[in-house]
C-alpha positions in Angstrom: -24.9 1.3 7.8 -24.9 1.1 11.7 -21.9 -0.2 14.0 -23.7 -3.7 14.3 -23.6 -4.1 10.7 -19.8 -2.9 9.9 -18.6 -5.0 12.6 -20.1 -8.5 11.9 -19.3 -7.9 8.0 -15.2 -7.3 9.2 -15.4 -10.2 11.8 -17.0 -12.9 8.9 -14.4 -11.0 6.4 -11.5 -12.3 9.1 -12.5 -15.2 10.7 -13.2 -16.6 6.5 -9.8 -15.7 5.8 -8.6 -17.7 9.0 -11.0 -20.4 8.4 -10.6 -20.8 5.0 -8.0 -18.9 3.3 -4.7 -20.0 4.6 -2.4 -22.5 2.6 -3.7 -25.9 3.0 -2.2 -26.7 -0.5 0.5 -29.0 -1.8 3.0 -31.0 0.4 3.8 -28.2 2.6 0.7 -26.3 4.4 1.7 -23.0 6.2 -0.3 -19.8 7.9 0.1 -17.4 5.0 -2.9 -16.3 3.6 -3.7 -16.8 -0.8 -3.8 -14.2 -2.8 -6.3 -14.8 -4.7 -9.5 -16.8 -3.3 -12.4 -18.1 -5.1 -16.1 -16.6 -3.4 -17.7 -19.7 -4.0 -15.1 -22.3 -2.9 -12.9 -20.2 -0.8 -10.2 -21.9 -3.0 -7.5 -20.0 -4.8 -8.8 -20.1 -8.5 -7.2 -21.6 -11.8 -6.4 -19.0 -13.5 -5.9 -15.1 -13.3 -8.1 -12.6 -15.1 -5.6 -10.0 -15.2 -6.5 -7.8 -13.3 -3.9 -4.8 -13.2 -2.0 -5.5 -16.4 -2.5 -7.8 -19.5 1.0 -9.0 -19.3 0.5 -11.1 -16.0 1.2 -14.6 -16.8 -2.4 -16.9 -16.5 -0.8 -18.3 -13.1 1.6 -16.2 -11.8 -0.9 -14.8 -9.1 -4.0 -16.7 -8.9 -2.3 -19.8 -6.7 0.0 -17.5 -4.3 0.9 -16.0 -1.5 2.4 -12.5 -1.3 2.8 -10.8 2.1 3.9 -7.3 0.8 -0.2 -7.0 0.0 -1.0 -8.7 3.0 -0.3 -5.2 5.1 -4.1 -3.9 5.5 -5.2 -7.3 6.7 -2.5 -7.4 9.6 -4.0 -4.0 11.2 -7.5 -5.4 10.6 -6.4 -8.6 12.4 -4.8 -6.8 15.1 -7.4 -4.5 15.3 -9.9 -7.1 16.3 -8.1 -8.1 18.7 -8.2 -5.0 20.6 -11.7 -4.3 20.2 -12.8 -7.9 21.1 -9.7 -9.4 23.2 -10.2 -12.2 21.2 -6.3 -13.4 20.6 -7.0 -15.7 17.3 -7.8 -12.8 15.3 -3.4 -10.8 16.2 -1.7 -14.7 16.6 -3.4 -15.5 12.8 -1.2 -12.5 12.0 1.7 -13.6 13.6 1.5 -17.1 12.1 1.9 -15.3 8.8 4.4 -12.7 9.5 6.7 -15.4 11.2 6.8 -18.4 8.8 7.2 -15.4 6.0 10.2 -14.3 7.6 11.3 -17.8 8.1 10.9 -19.1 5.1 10.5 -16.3 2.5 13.8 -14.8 2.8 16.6 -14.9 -0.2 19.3 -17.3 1.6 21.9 -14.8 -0.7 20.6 -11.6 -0.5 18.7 -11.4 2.6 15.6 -9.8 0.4 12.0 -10.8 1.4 10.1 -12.8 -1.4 7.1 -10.4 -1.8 6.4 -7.7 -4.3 5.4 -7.5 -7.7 7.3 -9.9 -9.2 7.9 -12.6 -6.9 5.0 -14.7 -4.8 4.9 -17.7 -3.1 3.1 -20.3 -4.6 1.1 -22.3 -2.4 0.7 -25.6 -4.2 4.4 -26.3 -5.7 6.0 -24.3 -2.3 8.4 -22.8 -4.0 8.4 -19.4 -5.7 7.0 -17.3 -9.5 8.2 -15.1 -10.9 7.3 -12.5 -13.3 10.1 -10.3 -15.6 12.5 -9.2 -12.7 12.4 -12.2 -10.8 13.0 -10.0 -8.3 12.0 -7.6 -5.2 9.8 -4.8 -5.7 7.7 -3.1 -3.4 4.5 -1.8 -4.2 2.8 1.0 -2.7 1.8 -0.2 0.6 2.7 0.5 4.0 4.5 -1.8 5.6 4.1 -2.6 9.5 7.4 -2.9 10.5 7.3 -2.5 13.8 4.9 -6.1 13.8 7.6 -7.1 11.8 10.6 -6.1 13.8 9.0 -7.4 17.5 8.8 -10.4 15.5 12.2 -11.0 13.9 14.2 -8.1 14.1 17.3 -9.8 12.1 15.5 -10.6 9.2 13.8 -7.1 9.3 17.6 -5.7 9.6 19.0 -7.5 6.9 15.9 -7.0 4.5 16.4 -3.2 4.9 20.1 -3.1 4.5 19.5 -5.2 1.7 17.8 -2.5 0.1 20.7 0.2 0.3 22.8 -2.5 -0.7 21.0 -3.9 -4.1 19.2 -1.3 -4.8 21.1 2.0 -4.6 22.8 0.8 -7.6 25.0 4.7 -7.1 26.6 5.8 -4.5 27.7 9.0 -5.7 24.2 10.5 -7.2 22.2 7.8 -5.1 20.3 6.8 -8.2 18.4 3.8 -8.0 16.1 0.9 -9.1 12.7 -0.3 -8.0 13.9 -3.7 -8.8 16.4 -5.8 -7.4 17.2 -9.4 -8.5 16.0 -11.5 -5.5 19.0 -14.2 -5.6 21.9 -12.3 -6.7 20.6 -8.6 -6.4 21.5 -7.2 -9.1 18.8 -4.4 -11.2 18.6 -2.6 -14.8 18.7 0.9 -13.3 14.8 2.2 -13.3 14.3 4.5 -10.1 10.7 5.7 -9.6 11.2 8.7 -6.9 7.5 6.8 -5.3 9.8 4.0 -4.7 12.8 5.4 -3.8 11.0 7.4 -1.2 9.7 4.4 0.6 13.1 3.3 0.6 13.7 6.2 3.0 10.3 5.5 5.2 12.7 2.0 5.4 15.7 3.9 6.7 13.8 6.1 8.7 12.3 2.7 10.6 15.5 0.8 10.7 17.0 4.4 12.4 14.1 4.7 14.9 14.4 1.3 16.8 18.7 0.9 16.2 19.6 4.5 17.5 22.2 4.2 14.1 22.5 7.6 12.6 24.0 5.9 9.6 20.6 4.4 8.4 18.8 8.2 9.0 21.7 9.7 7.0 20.8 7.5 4.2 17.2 8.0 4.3 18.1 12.0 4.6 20.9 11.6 1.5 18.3 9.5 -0.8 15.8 12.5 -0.6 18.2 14.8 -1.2 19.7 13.0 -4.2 15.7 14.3 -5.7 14.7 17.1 -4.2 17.9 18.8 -5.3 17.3 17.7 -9.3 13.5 19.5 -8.9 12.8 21.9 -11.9 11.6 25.4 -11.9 7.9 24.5 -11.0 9.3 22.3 -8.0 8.6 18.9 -10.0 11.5 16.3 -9.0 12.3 13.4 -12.0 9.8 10.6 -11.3 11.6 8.3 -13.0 15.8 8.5 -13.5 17.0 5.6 -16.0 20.6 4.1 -16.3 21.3 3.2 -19.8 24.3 0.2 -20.9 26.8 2.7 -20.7 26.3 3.4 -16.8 24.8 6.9 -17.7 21.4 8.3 -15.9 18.7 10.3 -17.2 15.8 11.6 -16.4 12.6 10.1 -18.2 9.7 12.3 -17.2 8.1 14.5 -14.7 4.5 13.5 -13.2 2.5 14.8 -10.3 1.3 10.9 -9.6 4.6 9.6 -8.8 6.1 12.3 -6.8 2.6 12.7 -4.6 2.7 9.0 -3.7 7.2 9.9 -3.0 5.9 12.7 -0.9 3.5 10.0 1.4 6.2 8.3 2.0 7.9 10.7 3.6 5.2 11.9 5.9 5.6 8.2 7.3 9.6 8.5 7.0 9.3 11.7 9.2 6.8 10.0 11.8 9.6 7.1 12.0 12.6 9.6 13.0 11.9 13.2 12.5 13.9 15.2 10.5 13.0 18.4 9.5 14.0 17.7 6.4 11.8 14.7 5.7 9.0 16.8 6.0 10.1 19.7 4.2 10.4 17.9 0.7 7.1 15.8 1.5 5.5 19.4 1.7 7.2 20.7 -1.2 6.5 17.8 -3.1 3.0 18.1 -2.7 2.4 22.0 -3.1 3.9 21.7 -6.6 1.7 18.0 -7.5 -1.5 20.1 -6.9 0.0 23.5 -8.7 0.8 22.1 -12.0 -1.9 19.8 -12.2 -3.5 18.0 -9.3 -5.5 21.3 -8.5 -7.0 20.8 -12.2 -8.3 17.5 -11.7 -9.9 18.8 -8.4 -11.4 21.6 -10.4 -13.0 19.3 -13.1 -13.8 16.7 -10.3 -16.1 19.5 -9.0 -17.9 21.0 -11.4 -18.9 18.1 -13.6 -22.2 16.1 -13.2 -20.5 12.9 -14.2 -19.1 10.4 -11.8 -15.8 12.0 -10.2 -12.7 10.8 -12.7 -10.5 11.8 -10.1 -9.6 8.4 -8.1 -5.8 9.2 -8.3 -6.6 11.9 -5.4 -7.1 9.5 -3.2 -3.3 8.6 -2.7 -2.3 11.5 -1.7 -4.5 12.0 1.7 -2.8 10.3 3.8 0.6 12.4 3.0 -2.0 15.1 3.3 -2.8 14.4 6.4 0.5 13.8 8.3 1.6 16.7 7.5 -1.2 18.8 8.8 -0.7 16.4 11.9 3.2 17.3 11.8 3.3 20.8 11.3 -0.6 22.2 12.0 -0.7 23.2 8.2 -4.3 24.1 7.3 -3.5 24.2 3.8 -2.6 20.7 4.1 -6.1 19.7 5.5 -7.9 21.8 3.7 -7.0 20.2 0.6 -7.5 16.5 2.0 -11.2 17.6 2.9 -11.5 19.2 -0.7 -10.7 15.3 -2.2 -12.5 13.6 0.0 -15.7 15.7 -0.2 -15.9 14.5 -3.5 -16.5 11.0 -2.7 -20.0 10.8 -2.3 -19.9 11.1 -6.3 -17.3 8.5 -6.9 -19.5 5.5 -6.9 -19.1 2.5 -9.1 -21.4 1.4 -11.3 -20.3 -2.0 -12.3 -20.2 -2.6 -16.3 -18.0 -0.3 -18.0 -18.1 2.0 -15.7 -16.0 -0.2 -13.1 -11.8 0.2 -12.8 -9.3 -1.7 -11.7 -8.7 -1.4 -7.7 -12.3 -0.1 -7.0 -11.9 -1.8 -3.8 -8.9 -0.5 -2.9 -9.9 3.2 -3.6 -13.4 2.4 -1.9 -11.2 1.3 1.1 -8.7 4.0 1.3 -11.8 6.7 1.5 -13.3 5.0 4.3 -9.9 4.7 5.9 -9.4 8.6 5.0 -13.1 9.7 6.2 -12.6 7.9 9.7 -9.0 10.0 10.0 -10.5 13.0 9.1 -13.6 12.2 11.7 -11.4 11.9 14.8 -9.0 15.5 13.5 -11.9 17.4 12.9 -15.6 15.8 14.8 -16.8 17.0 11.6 -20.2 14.8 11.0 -19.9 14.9 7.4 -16.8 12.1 7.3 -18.6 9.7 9.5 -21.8 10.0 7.4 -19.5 9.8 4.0 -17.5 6.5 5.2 -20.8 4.8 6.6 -22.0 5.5 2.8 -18.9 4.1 1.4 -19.1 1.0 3.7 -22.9 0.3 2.7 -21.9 0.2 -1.3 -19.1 -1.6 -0.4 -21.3 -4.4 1.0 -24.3 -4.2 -1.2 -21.5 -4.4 -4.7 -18.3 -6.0 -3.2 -19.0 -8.2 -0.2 -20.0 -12.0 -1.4 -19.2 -15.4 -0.1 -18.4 -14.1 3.6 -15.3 -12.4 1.8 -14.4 -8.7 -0.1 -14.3 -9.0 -3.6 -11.8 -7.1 -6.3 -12.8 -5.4 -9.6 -10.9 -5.6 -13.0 -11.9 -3.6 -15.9 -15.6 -3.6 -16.8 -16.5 -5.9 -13.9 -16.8 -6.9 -11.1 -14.7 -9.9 -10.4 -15.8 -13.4 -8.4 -12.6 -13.8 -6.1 -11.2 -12.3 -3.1 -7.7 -9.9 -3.8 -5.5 -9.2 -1.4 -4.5 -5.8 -3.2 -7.6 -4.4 -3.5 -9.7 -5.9 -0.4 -7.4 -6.0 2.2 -7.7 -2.1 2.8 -11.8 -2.6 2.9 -11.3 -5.1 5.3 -9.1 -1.8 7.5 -11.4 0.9 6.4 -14.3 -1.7 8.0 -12.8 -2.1 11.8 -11.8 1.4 11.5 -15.2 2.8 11.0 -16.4 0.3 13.8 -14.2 1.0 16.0 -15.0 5.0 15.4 -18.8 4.5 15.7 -18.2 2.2 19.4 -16.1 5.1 20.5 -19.0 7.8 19.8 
């Protein structure tokens, strides 16, 4: 797929979400893009078809707007706008970003209404919610610093607002990925993924204040994990506070302290302290030693399509810390998952996931990084195959299209397309500069 190609498949991707995706719905029309978007009508459909768990309520998603998945499409947007000079594609952006902040924000608490279990819904313009009713990031990183040139007090008081609703102990530092988004308050279920992009919060809000008081708490809320790691270097993934106001530890999986680790890489590029990096490292070495290295080793020697998609998250954090600290062990192991792409291809049928897209996305994203640290030919070649599946299977209507299980879906998701829509200016913009 040449740079012609990419390019006018990103631009139609943008200019239909600009076009035709914003919130012209109910009494109040804003610049926030849906969620969810029809490929036929470029209208946010009736109903959800569940695509990441049966629980979802039929309408909780399908007629919103949620800007924590909005992240990918932002450096897209920008993107474009540096490689064409073409201001529509940053200020669309900026529309968003600024009536969010505006408008989004808990008058109470200060938290933004994003997450998993709170979007904005475009045609009653007021808020869902599902369970929590509250804030909850999910694994996506955030651009604060568009965010904080923006409205730096709202950015401020989000952030504080995490240390103060949920760090629900401020002894042991224990805390919850949820936090009530009126009156703040949680049920005590820390996942050490989450809690760790707590810190990457702290690490941003010390970078562009100069307070050492928010970099102590990002440096505190690591340690409150990394010193409860077993004897195989394995921190508890998930730490639980029962009715009684007592914490313990519910299990111990690679998954969730790989994507803590990532976190941290991007903590560490916000303010470095040693430290940040040094658990991100650890974190890591012990995810592939007791058991990340064994999905590797069936991923390469069996025939079948590669079953080992979870890999994928942990590249980036992979690759900041060879950036970091010149660790070749660290590379070495990001070009080991990533070689394997070529055989993770999706079928459609049964053979489809959940979050194809995404993963499809991230690998593109991944090959283009590894392209410019290495000149390697093999990760241009890789993401330009990755690109040309992704438009043969996922691109219809003039907009990316998500996957649920056993098919292929026939709308637009922000939580699986928006990184395609990244991975597709990045790759351009790679194959212009060669």
């Amino acid at each position: 797929m040449d740079y012609d190609k990419i390019f006018s498949t990103v631009k139609t991707y943008a200019d239909t979400l600009i076009n035709d995706g914003t919130d012209t719905y109910g009494d109040i029309h804003t610049p926030m893009f849906c969620f969810h978007l029809d490929v036929k009508s470029h209208k946010p459909p009736h109903r959800d078809y569940n695509p990441m768990c049966v629980s979802f309520d039929a309408s909780f998603q399908s007629r919103c707007a949620n800007m924590d998945y909005e992240n990918d499409n932002f450096r897209m947007l920008n993107k474009l706008t540096e490689l064409t000079g073409d201001k529509t594609y940053a200020d669309a952006a900026d529309a968003y970003m600024t009536y969010f902040m505006e408008h989004c924000v808990s008058p109470t608490t200060g938290l933004f209404g994003w997450g998993e279990h709170i979007y904005y819904n475009v045609f009653s313009d007021d808020f869902n919610y599902r369970g929590h009713d509250g804030h909850e990031f999910e694994g996506y990183l955030t651009v604060w610093d568009d965010l904080w040139r923006i409205n730096p007090a709202a950015v401020q008081r989000e952030i504080e607002a995490i240390w103060e609703y949920h760090i629900h102990d401020p002894v042991n530092l224990n805390f919850d990925r949820h936090a009530h988004w009126i009156d703040g308050h949680n049920d005590g279920v820390g996942f050490i993924n989450h809690g760790m992009n707590y810190v990457y919060c702290f690490a941003f809000l010390h970078k562009v204040t100069g307070n050492p008081e928010y970099l102590d708490w990002a440096v505190r809320l690591t340690k409150s994990r990394y010193d409860a790691r077993d004897e195989k270097g394995m921190a508890p993934a998930c730490v639980v506070r029962d009715a009684r106001g007592n914490h313990s530890t519910e299990y111990i999986c690679s998954y969730a302290q790989g994507g803590g680790a990532d976190f941290l890489t991007f903590a560490y590029r916000e303010s470095p302290h040693p430290f940040l990096l040094q658990a991100a490292e650890d974190y890591l070495k012990a995810s592939f030693a007791y058991g990340l290295d064994d999905v590797l080793k069936s991923s390469r020697e069996t025939d079948a399509e590669d079953d080992g998609g979870c890999l994928y998250y942990f590249t980036q954090g992979l690759l900041n810390v060879y950036e970091a600290n010149g660790n070749s062990w660290a590379l070495d192991k990001a070009k080991e998952i990533t070689s394997l792409a070529p055989k993770y291809f999706f079928k459609g049928g049964e053979d489809w996931g959940a979050n194809e897209s995404g993963f499809c996305g991230q690998i593109i994203q991944d090959c283009v990084r590894l392209h410019r640290l290495t000149g390697e030919q093999i990760w241009l070649d890789i993401a330009a195959q990755k690109a040309q599946y992704a438009y043969d299977n996922l691109f219809k209507g003039d907009l990316f299209t998500y996957t649920s299980e056993g098919m292929v879906s026939d709308r637009y998701c922000a939580r699986g397309d928006a990184p395609l829509g990244y991975g597709f200016i990045l790759l351009a913009e790679r194959l212009k500069e060669i």
